[in-house]
Backbone as CSV, one residue per row, in Angstrom:
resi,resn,N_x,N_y,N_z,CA_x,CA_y,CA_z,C_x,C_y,C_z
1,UNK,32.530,-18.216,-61.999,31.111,-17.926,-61.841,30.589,-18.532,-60.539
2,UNK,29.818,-17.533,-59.724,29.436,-17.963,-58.421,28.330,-19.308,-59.050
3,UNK,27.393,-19.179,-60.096,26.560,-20.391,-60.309,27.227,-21.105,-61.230
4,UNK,26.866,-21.971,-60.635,27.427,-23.391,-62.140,26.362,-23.325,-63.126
5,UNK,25.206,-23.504,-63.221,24.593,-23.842,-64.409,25.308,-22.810,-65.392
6,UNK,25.350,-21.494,-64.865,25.863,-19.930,-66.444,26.872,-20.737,-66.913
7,UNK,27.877,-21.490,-66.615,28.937,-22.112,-67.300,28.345,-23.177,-68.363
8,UNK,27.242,-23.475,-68.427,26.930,-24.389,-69.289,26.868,-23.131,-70.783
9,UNK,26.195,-21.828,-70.477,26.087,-20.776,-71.540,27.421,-20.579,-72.585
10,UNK,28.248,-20.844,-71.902,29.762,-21.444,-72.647,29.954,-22.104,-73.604
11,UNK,29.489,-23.641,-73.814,29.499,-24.480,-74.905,28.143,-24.043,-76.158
12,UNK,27.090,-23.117,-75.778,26.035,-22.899,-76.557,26.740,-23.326,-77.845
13,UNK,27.700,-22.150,-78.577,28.474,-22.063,-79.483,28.603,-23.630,-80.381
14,UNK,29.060,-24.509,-79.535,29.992,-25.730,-80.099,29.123,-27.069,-80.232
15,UNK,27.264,-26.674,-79.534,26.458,-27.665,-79.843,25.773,-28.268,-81.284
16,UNK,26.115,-27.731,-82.253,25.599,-28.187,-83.236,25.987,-29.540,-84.009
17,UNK,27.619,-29.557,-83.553,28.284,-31.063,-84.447,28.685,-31.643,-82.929
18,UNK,28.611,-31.128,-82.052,29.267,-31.975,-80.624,27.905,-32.761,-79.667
19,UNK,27.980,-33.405,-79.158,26.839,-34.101,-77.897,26.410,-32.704,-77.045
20,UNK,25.479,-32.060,-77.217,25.083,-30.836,-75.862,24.908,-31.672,-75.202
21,UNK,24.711,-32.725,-74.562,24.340,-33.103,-73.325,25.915,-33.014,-72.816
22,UNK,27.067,-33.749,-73.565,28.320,-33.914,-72.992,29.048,-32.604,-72.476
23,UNK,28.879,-31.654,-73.865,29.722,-30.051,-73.680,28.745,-29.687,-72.045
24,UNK,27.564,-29.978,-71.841,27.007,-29.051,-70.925,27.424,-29.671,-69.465
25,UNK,27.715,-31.158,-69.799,27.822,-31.825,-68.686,29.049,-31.749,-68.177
26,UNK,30.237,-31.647,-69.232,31.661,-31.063,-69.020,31.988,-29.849,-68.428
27,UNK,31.011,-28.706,-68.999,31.191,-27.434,-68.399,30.583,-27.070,-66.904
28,UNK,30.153,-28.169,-66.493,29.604,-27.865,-65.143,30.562,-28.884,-64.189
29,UNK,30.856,-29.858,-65.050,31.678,-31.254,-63.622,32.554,-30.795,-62.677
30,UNK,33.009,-30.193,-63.266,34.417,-29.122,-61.809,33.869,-28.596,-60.955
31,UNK,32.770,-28.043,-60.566,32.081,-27.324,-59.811,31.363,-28.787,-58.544
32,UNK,31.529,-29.921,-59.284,30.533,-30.652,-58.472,31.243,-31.152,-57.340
33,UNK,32.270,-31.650,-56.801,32.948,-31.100,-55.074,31.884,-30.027,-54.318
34,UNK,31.822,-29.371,-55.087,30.379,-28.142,-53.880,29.668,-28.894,-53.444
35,UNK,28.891,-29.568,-54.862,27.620,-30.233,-54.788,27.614,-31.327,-53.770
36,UNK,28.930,-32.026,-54.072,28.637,-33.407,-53.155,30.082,-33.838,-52.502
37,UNK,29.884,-33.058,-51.576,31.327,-32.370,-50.510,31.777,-34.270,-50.210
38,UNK,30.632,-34.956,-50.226,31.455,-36.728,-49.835,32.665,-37.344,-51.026
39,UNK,32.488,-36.677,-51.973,33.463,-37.299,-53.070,34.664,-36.818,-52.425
40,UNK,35.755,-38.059,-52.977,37.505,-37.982,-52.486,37.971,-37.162,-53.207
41,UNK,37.685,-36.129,-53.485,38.453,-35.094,-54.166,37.734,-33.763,-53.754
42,UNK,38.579,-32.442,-54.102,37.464,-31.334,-54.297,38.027,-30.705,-55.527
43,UNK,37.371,-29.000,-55.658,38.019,-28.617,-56.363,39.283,-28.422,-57.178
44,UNK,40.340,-28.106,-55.844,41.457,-28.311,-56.242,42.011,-29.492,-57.520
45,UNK,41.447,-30.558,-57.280,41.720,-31.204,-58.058,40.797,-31.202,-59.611
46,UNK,39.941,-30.396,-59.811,39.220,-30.380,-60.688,39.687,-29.039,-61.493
47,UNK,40.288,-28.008,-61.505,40.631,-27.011,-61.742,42.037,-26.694,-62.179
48,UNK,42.492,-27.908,-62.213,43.677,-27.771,-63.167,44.100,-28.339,-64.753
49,UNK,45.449,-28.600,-64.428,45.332,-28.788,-66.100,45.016,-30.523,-66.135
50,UNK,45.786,-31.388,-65.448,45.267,-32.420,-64.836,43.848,-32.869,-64.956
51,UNK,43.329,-32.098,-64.040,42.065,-32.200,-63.722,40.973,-31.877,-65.628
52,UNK,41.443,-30.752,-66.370,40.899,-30.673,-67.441,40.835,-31.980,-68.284
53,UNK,42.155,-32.676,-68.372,42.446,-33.801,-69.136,42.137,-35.257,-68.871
54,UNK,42.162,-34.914,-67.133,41.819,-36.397,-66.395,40.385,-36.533,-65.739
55,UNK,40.746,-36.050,-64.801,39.402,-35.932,-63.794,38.031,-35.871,-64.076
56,UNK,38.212,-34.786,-64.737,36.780,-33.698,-65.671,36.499,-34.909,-66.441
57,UNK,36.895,-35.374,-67.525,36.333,-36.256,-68.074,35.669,-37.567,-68.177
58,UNK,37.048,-38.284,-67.069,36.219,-39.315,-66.455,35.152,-39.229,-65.418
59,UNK,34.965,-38.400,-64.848,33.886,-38.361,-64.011,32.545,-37.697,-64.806
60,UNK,32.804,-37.088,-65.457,32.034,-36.278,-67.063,31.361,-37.730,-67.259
61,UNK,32.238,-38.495,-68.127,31.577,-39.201,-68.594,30.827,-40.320,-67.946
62,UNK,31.280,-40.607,-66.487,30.045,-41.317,-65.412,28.884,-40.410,-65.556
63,UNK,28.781,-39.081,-65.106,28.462,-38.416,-65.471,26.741,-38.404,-66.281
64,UNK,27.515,-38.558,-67.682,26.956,-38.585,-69.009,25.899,-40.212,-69.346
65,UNK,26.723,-41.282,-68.427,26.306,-42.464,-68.163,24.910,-42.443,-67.468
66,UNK,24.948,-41.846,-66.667,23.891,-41.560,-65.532,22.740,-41.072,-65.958
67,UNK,23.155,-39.658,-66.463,22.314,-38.974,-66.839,21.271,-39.531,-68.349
68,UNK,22.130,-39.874,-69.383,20.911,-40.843,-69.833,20.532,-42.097,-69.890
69,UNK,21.354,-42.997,-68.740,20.959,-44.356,-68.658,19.879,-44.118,-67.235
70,UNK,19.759,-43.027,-66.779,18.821,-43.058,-65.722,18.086,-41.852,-65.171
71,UNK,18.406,-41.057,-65.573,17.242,-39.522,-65.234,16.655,-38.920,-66.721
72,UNK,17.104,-39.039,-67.645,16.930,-38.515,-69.387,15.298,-39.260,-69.329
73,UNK,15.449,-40.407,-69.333,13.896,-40.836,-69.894,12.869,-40.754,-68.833
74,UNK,13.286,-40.590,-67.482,12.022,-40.052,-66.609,11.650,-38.213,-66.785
75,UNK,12.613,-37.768,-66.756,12.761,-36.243,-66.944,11.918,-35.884,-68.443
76,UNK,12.571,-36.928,-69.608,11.613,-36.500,-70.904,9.992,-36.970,-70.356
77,UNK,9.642,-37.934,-69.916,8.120,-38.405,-69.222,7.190,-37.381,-68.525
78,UNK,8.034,-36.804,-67.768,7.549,-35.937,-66.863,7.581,-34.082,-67.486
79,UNK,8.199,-33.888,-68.637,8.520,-33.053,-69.013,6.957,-32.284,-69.607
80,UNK,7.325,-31.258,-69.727,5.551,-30.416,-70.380,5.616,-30.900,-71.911
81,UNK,3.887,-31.187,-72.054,3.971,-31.459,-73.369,4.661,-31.040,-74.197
82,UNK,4.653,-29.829,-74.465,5.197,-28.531,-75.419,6.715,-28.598,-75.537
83,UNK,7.256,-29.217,-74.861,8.577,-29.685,-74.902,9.133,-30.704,-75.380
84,UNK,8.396,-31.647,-75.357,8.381,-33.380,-75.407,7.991,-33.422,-76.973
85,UNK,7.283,-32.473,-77.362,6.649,-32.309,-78.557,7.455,-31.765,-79.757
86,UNK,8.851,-31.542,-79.524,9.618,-30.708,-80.045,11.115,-31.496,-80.106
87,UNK,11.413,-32.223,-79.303,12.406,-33.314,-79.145,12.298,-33.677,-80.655
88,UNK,13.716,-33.872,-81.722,13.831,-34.289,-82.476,14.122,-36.055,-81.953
89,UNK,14.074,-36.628,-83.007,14.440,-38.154,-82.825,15.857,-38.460,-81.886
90,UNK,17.202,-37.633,-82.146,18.606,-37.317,-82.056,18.186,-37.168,-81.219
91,UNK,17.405,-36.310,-80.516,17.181,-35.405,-79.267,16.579,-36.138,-77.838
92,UNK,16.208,-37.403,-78.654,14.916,-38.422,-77.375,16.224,-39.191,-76.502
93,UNK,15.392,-39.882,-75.198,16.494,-39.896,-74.356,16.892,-41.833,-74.709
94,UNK,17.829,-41.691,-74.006,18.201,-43.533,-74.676,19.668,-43.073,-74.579
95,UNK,20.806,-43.818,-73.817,22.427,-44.575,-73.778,22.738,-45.132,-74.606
96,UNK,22.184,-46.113,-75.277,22.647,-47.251,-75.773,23.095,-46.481,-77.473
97,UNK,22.386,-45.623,-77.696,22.462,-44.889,-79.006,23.598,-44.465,-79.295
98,UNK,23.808,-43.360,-77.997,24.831,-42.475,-77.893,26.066,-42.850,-77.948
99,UNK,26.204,-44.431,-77.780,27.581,-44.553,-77.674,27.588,-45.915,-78.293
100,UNK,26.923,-46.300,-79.703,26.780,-47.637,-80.039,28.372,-47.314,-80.860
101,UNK,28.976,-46.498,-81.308,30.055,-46.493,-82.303,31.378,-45.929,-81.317
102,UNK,32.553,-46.170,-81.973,33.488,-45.919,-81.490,33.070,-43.872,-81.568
103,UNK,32.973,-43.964,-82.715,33.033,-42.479,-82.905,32.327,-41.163,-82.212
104,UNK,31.072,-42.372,-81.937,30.381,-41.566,-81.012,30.821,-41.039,-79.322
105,UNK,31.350,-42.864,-79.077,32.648,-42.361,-77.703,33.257,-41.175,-77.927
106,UNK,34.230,-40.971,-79.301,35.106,-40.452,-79.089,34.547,-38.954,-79.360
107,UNK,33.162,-38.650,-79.362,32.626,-37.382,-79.953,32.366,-36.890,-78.324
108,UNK,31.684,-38.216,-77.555,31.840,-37.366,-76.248,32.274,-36.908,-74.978
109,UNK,33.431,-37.907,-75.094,34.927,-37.237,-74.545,35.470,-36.011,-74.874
110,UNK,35.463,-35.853,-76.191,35.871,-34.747,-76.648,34.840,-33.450,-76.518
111,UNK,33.929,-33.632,-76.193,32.894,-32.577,-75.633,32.967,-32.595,-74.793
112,UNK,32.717,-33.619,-73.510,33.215,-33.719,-71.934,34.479,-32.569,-72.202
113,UNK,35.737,-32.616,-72.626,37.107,-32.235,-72.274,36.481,-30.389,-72.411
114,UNK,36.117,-30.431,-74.235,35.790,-29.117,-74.384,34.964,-28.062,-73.581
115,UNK,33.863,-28.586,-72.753,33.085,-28.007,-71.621,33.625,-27.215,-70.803
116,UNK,34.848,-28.586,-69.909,35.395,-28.575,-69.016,36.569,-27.175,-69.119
117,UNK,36.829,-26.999,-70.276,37.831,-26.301,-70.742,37.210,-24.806,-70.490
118,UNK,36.026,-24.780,-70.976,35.463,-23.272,-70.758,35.298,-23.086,-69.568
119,UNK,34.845,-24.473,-68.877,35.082,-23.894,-67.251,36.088,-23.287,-66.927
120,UNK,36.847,-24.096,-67.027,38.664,-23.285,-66.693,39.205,-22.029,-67.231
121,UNK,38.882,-21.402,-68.447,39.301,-20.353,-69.059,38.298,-19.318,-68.441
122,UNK,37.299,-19.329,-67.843,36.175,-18.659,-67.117,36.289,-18.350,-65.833
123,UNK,36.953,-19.321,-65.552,37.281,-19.286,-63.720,38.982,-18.612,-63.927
124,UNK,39.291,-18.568,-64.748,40.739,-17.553,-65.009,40.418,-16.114,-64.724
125,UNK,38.992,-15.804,-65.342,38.837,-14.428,-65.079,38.164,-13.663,-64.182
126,UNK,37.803,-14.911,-63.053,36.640,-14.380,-62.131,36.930,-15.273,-61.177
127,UNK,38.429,-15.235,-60.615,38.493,-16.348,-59.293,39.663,-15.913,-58.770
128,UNK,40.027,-15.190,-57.758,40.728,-15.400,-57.011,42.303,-16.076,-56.758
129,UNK,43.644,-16.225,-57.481,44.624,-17.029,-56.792,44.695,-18.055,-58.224
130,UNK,44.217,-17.333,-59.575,44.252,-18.029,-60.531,45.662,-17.311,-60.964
131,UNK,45.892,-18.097,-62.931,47.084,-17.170,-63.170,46.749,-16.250,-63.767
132,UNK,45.754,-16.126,-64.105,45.501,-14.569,-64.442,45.222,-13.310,-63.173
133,UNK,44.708,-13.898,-62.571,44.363,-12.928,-61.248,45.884,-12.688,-60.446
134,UNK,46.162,-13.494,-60.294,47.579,-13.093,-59.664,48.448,-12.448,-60.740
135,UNK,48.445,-12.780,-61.795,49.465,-11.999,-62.754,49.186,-10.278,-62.758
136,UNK,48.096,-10.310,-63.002,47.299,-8.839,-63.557,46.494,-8.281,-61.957
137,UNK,47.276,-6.857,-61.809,46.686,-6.262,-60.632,45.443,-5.395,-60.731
138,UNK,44.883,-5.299,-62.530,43.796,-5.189,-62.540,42.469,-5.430,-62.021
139,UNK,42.600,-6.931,-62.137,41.681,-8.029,-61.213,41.093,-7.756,-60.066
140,UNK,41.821,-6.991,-58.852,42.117,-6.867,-58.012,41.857,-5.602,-57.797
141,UNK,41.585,-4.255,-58.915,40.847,-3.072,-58.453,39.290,-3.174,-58.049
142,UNK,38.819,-1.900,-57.449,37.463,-2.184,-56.852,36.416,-1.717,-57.934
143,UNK,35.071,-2.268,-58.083,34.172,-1.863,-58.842,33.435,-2.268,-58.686
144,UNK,32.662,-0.871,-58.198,31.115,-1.172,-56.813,31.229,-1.689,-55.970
145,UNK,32.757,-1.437,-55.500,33.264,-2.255,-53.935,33.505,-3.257,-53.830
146,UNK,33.863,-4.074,-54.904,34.404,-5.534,-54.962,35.421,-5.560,-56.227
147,UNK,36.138,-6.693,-56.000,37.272,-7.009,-56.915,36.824,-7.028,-58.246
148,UNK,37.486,-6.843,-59.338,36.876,-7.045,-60.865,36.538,-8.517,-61.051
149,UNK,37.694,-9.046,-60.633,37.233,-10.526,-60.693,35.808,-11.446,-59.930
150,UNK,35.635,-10.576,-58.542,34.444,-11.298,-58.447,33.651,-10.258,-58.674
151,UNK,33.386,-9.063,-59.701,32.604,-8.170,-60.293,31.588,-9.530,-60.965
152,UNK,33.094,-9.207,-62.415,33.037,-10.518,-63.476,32.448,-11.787,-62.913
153,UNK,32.599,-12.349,-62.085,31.630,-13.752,-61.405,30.558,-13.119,-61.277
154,UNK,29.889,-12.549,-60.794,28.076,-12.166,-60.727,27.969,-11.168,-62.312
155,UNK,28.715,-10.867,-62.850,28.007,-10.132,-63.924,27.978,-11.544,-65.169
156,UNK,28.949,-12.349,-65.451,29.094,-13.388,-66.047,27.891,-14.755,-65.673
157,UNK,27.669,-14.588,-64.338,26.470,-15.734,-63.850,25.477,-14.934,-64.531
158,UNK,25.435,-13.854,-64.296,23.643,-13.056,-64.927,23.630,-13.177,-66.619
159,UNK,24.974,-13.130,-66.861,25.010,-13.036,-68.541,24.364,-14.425,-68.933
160,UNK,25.381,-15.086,-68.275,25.158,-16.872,-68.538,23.812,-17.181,-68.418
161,UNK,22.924,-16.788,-67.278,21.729,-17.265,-67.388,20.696,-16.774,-68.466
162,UNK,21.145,-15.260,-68.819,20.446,-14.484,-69.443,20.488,-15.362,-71.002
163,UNK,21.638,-15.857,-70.831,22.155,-16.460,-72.892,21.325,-17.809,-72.990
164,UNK,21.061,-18.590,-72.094,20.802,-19.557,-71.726,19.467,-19.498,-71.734
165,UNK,18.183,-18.631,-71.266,17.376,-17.987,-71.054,16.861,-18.065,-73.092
166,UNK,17.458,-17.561,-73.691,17.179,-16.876,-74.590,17.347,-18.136,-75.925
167,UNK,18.054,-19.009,-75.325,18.781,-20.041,-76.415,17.248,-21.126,-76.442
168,UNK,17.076,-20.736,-75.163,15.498,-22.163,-74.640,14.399,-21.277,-75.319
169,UNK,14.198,-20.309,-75.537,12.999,-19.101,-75.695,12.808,-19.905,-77.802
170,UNK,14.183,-19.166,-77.470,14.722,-19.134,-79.865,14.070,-20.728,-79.893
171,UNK,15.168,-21.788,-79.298,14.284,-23.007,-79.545,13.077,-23.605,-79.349
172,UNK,12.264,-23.063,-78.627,10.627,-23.473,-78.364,10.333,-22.505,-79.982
173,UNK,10.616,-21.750,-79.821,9.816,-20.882,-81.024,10.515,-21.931,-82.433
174,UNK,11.343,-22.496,-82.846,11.240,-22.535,-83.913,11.728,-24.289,-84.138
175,UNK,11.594,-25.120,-82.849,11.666,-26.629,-83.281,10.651,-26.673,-83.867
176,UNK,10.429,-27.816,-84.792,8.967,-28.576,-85.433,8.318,-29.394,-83.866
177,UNK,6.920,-29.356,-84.540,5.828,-30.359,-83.310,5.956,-31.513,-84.415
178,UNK,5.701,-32.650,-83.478,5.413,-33.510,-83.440,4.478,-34.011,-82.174
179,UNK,3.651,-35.097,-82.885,2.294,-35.584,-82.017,3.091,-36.256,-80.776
180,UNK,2.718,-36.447,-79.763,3.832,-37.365,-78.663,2.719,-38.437,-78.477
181,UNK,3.072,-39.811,-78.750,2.539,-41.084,-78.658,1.843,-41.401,-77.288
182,UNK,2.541,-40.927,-75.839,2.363,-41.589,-74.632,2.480,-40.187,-73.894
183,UNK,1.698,-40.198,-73.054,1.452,-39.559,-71.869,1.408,-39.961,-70.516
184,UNK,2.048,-39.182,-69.145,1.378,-39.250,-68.069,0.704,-38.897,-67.509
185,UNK,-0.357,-39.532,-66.405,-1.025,-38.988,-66.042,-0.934,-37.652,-65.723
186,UNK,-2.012,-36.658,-65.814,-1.932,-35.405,-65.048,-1.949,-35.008,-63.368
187,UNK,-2.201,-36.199,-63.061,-1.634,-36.095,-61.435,-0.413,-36.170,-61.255
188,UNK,-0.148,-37.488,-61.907,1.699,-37.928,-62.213,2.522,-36.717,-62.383
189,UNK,1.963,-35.370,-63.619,2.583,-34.643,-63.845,2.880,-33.518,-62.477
190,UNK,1.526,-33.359,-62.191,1.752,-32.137,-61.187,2.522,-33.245,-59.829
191,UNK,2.431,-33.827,-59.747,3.405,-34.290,-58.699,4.279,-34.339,-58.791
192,UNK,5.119,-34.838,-59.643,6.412,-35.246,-59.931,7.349,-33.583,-60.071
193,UNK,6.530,-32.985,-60.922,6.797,-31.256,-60.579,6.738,-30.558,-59.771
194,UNK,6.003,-31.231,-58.909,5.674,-30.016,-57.489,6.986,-30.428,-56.591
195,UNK,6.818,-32.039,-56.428,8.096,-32.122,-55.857,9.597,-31.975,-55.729
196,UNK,9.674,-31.580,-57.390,10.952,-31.028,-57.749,11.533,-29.779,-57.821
197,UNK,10.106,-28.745,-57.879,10.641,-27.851,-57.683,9.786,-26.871,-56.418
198,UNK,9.413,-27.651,-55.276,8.862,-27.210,-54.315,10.197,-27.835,-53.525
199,UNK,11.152,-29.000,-53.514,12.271,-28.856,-52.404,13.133,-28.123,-52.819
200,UNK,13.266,-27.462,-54.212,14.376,-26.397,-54.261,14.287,-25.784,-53.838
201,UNK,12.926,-25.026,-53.859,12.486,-23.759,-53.197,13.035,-23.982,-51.854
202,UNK,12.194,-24.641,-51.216,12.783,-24.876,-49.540,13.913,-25.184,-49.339
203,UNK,14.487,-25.519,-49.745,16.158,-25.786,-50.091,16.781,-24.617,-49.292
204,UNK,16.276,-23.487,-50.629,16.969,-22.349,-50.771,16.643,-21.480,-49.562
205,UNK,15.090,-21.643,-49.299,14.378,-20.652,-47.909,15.626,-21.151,-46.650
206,UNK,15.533,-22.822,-46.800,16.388,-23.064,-45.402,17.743,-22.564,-45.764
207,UNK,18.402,-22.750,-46.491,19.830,-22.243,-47.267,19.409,-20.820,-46.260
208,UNK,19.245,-19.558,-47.012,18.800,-18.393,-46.424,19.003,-18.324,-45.008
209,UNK,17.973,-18.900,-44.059,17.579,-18.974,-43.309,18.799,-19.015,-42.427
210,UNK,19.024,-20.132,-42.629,20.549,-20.650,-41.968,21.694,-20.166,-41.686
211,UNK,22.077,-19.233,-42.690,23.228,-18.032,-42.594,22.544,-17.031,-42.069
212,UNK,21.199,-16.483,-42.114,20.879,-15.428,-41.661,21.217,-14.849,-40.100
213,UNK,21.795,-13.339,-40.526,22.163,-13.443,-39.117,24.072,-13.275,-38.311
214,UNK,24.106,-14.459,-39.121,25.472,-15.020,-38.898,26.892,-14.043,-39.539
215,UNK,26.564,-13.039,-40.516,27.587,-12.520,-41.420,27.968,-12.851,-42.440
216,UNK,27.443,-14.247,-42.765,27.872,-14.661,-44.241,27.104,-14.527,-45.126
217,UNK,27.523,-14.346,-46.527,26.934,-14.223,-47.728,26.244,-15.655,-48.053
218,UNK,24.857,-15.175,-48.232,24.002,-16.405,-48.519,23.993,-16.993,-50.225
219,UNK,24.423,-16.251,-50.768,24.961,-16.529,-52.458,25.454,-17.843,-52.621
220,UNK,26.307,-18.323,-52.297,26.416,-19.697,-52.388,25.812,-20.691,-51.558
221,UNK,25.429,-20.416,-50.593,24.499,-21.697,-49.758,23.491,-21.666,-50.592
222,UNK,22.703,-20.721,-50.667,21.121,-20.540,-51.322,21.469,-21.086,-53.168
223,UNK,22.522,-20.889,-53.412,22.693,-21.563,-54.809,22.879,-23.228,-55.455
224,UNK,23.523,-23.384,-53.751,24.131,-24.960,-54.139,22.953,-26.146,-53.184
225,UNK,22.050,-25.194,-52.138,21.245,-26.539,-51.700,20.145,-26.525,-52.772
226,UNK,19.683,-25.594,-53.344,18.396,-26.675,-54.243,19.186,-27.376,-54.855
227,UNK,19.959,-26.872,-55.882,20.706,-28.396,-56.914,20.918,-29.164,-56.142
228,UNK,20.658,-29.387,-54.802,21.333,-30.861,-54.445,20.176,-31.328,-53.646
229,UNK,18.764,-30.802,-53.415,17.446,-31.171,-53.081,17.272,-31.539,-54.243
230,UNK,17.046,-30.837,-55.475,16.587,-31.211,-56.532,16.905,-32.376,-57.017
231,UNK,18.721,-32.745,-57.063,19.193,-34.025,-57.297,18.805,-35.364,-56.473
232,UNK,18.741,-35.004,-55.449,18.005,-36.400,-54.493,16.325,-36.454,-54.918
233,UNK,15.522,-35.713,-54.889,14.624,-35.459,-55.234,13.849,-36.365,-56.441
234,UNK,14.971,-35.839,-57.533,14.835,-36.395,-59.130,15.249,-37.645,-58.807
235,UNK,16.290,-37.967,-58.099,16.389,-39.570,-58.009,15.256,-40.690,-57.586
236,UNK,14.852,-40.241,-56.278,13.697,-40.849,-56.023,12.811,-41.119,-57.396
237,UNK,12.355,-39.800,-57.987,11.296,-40.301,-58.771,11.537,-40.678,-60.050
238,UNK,12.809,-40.873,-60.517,13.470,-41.636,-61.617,13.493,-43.087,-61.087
239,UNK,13.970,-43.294,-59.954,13.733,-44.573,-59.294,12.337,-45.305,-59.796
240,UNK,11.423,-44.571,-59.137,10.277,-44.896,-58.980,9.469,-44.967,-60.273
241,UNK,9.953,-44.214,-61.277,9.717,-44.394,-62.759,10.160,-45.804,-63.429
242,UNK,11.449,-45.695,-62.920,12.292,-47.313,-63.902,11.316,-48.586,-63.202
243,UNK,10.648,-48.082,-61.749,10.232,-49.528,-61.218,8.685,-49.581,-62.064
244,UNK,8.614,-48.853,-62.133,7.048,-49.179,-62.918,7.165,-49.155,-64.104
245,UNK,8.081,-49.080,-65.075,7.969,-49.082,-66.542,7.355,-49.839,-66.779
246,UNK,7.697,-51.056,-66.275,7.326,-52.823,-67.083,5.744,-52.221,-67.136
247,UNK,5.105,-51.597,-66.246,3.568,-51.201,-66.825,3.030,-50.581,-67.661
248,UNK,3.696,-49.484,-68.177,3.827,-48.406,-69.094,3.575,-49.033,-70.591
């Protein structure tokens, strides 16, 4: 899949007894070499079997560390009421929970691995120099002037977003409300939002911009600089959240 997030549409299935934060965070980690070209590795090493068993996971689960020992509870803060309002207890953000038992470790490793896994069985059918693509000369006929396999990558990203799309729709409609205790300000809110998703945007305009012209397909530039405006972005103001708690 040309986008990483549709690969998260993968684990939908397996969230009910597993960590969704882990399956979603597994099914995207291989892809992140794009994201952050400074890490000592790239793909290659994330895309094998190796990489499913080793790599993917331990870095998954830094990963998984991160994400709710340090962006989960600014992101739930900043989040729209109507959302925040719907968070089951299981669902609120907090580390220390997630992994107070052995079992719970071992629930999200094993979701890290499982993620990671759909990545790989996904990128079998829509990549180039895999073993399915090289085995089968199917792959490799044209349809609408491109390979089946990278057909399947843009028809599979649209599916993925579309399932994904629809999974967030079903759940607003039918979590329970609950009252939410604490609020931020409404300046707080529109700021913290504008800025997150006003550098994607520009992200993506300069992404665009930048190839324009040149002959290359802007599909992956324009895909991979907001996620990585957005990620510096969110850091700052997760930063800037943890420093002011003690006031809160």
């Amino acid at each position: 899949m040309p986008f990483t997030v549709s690969h998260a549409a993968a684990v939908l299935p397996f969230g009910g007894r597993l960590s969704a934060s882990a399956l979603v965070i597994g099914a995207m980690t291989p892809d992140l070499p794009l994201f952050a070209p400074f890490l000592p590795y790239t793909t290659d090493a994330t895309h094998t079997v190796l990489g499913t068993f080793v790599t993917n996971i331990l870095v998954g689960f830094v990963l998984f560390v991160v994400w709710h020992g340090f962006f989960a509870r600014p992101a739930d803060w900043f989040a729209p009421s109507a959302v925040r309002a719907r968070l089951t207890v299981q669902q609120q953000p907090g580390l220390r929970r997630r992994l107070a038992r052995p079992v719970q470790v071992a629930g999200v490793l094993f979701s890290l691995f499982l993620g990671g896994l759909t990545h790989q069985v996904l990128d079998w059918f829509t990549h180039d120099g895999t073993v399915l693509t090289d085995r089968f000369a199917l792959f490799h006929t044209s349809v609408l002037g491109m390979p089946v396999y990278y057909f399947l990558q843009i028809a599979l990203s649209v599916v993925g977003l579309v399932l994904l799309a629809d999974w967030g729709l079903r759940w607003y409609r039918h979590a329970p409300v609950s009252p939410i205790v604490r609020q931020p300000s409404r300046l707080g809110k529109v700021a913290a939002r504008g800025a997150v998703v006003g550098s994607a945007a520009v992200a993506a305009v300069a992404a665009g911009a930048l190839v324009a012209g040149t002959g290359e397909s802007p599909v992956f530039l324009m895909s991979v600089a907001p996620v990585v405006a957005l990620t510096l972005v969110s850091t700052v103001i997760a930063a800037i959240w943890h420093l002011g708690s003690d006031a809160r």
